[in-house]
N, C-alpha and C positions, 0 to 999 in steps of 0.2 A: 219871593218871601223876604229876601234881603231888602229889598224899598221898602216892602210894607212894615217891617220891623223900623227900617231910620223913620218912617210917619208914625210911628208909635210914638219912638225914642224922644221926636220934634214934640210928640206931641203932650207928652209928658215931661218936658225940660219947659215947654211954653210957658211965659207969666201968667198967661189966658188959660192954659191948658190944665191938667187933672190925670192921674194915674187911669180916673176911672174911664175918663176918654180915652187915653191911649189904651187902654184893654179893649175898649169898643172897637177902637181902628184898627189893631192887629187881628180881633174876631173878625170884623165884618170887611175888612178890604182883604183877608189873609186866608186865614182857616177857612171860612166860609164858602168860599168862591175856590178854594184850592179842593173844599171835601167834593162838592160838586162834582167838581171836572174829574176826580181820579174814580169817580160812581156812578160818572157816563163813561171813562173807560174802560172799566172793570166788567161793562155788559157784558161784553165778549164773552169773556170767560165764565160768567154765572149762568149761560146760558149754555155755555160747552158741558158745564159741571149739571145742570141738572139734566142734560139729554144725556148726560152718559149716565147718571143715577136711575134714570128713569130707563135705559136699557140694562141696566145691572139688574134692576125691580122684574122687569119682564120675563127675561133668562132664568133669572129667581123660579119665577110663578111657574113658569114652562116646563122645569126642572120637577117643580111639586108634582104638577099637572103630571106629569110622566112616573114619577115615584108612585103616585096611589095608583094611576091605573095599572102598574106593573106589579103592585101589592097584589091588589084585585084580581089580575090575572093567577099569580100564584096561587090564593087562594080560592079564586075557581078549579083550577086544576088539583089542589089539594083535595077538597071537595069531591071530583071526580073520582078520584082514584081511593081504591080498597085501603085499609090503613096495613101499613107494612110496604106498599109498596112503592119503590120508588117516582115519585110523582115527574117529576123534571129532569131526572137524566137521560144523557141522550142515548139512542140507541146504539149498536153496535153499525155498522157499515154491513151490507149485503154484497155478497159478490153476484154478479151477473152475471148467467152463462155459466158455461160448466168450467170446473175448475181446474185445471193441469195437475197432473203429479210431477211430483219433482224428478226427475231422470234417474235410474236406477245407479247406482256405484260402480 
């Protein structure tokens, strides 16, 4: 950027030359060709940035996807069950087999 700036400077100091030249030649030998190269190498990462978007998006959906059908389920089972009673809690534990008493004192 420092050359193409002194071919401005030349070019705007020139007898021949013109302010509006030397804006042309710091545009087009300068900016121009520098925006270029830094927006082939920014690919990289505009493409790391939308695959990660686009798995964020997914996860999202997946997430929804699992919320309604987990609504759904509750209110199936609400449904099912008499009102008063408890729809979704869990049961108590069974014991198997017979059960010991605890040794006398």
């Amino acid at each position: 950027m420092y050359v193409v700036l002194m071919m401005a400077a030349a070019e705007a100091m020139s007898p021949q030359g013109s302010l509006l030249g030397a804006g042309f030649t710091f545009v087009m030998y300068g900016v121009l060709p520098l925006s270029i190269v830094l927006y082939v190498m920014g690919t990289p990462a505009r493409r790391k940035a939308r695959r990660r978007a686009e798995e964020v998006q997914e996860v999202q959906e997946v997430q929804e996807v699992q919320e309604v059908q987990e609504a759904q389920e509750v209110q199936e089972a609400q449904e099912q069950h008499a009102p008063g009673q408890a729809a979704l809690e869990p049961a108590e534990p069974r014991l198997k087999g017979p059960t010991e008493a605890p040794p006398p004192p």
